[in-house]
Backbone bond lengths (Angstrom), bond angles and torsions (degrees), N, CA, C in turn:
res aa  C-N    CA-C-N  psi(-1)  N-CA   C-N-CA  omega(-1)  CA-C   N-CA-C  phi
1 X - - - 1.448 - - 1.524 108.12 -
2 X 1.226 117.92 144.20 1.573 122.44 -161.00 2.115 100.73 -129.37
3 X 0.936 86.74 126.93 1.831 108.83 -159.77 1.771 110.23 -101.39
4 X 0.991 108.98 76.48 1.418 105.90 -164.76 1.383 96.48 -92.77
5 X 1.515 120.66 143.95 1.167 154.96 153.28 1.300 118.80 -39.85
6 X 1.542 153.25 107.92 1.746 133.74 161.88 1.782 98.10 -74.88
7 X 1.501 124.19 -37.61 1.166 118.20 164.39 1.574 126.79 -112.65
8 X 1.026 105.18 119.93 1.822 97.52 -172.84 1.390 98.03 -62.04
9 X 1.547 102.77 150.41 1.345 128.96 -163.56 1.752 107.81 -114.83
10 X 1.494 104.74 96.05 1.070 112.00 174.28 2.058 137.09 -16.23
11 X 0.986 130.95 145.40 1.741 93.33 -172.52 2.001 69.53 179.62
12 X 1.758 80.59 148.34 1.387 107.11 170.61 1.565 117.92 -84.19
13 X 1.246 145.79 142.95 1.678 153.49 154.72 1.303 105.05 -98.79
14 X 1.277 115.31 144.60 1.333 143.40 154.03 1.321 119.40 -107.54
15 X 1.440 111.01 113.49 2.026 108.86 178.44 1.443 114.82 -118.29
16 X 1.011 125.83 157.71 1.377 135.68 -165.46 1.923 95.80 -80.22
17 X 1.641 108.04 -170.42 1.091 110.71 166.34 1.546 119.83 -74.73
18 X 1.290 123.64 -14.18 1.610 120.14 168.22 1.089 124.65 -96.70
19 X 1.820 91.61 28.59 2.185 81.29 -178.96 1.404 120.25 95.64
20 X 1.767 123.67 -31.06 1.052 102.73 -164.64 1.706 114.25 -104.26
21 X 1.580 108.67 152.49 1.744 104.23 170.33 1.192 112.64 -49.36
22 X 1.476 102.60 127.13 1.451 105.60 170.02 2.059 102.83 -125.27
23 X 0.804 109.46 -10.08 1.871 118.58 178.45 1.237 123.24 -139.14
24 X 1.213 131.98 123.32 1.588 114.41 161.45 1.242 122.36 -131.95
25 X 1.324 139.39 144.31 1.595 155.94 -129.94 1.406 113.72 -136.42
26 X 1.206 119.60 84.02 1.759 112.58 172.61 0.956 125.36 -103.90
27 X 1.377 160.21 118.89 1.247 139.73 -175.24 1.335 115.43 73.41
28 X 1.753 116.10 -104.63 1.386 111.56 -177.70 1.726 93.79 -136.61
29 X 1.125 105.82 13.95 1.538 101.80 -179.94 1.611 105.84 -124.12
30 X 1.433 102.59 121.82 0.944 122.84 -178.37 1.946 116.65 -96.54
31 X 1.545 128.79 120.77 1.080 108.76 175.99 1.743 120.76 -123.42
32 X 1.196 124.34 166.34 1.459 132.52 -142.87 1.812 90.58 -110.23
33 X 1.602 130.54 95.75 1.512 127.85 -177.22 1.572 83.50 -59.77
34 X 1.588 103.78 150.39 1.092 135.22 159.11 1.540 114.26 -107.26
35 X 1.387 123.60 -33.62 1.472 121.94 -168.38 1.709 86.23 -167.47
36 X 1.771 103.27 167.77 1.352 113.21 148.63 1.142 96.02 -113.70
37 X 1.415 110.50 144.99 1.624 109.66 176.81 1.663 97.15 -94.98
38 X 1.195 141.69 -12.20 1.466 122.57 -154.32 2.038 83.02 176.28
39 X 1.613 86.62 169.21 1.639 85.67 -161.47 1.627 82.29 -175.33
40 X 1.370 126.89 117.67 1.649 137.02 158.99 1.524 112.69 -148.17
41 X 1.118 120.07 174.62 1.483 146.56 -178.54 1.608 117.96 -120.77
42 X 1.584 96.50 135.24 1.706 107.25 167.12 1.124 96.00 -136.78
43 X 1.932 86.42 145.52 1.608 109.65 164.79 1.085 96.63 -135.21
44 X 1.611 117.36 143.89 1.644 110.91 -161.68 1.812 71.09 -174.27
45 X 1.760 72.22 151.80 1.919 94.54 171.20 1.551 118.11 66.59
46 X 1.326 125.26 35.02 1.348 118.26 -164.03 1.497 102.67 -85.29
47 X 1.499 120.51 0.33 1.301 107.23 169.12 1.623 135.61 -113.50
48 X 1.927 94.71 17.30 0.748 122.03 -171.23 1.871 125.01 -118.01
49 X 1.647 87.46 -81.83 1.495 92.56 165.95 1.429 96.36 -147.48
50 X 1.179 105.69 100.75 1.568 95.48 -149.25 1.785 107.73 -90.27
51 X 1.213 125.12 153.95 1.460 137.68 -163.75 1.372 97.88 -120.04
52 X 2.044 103.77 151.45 1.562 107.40 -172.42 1.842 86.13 -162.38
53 X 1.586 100.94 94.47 1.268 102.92 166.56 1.318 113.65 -119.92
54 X 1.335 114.17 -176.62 1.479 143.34 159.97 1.400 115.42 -139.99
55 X 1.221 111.64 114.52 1.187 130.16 179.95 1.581 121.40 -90.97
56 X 1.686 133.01 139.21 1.113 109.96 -173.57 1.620 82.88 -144.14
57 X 1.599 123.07 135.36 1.060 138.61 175.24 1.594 105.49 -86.41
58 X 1.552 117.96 119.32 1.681 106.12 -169.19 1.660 106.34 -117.16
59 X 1.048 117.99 169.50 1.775 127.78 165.59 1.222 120.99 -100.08
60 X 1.173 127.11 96.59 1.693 106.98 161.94 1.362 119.56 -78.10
61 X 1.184 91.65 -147.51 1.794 113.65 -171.32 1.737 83.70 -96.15
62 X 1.277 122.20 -47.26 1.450 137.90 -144.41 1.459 115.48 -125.10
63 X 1.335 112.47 1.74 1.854 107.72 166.06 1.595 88.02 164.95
64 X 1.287 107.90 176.56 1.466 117.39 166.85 1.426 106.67 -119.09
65 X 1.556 109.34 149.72 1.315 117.96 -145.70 1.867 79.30 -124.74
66 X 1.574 105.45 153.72 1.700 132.43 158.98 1.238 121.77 -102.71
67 X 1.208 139.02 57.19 0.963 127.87 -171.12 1.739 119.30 -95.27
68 X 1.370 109.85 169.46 1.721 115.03 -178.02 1.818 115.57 -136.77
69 X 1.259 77.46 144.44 1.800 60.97 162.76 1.547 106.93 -138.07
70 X 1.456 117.75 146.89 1.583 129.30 -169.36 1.264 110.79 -80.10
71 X 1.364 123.34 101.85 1.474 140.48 -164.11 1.595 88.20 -59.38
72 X 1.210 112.74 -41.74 2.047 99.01 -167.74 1.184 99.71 -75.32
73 X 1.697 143.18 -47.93 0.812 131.40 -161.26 2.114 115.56 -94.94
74 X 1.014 91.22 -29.41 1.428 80.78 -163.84 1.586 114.66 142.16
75 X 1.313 108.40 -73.31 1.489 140.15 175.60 1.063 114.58 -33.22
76 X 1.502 116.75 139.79 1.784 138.64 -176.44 1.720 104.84 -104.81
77 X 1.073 126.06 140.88 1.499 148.94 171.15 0.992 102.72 -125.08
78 X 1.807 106.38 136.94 1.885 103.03 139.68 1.038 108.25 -125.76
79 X 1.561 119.46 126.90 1.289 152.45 172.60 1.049 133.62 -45.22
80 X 1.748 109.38 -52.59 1.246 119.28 -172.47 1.643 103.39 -150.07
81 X 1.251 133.30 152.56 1.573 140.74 155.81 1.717 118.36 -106.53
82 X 1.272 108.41 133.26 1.513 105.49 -176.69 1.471 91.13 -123.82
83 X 1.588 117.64 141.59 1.672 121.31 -145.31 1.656 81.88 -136.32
């Protein structure tokens, strides 16, 4: 079952020294990346309100996670949960 977000839900990452997710922190649940399965970028709306992500599809122990992070700002989302 696939758990989509209407607002992405803010959430902390943890990455190793090469960059990659290795933890992520929402709320009070914290989970342990096992893999990224997949990893792309959108830029959309530049004449509007325009958006600049990177998206990284992750593995836990306990679901696979969608998460993004906002190239302008900084900031991590997760989007979606797959259970």
């Amino acid at each position: 079952m696939s758990r989509l977000f209407l607002e992405p839900k803010q959430v902390q990452v943890e990455m190793n020294t090469a960059g990659e997710i290795v933890g992520i922190l929402w709320g009070r649940r914290q989970e342990r990346v096992l893999e990224t399965n997949n990893r792309w970028r959108v830029a959309d709306d530049w004449w509007r309100d325009p958006i600049e992500r990177e998206y990284h599809f992750l593995i836990t122990p306990t679901a696979a996670l969608e998460v993004f992070q906002d190239m302008r700002t900084g900031a991590w989302f997760l989007e979606r949960i797959v259970d």
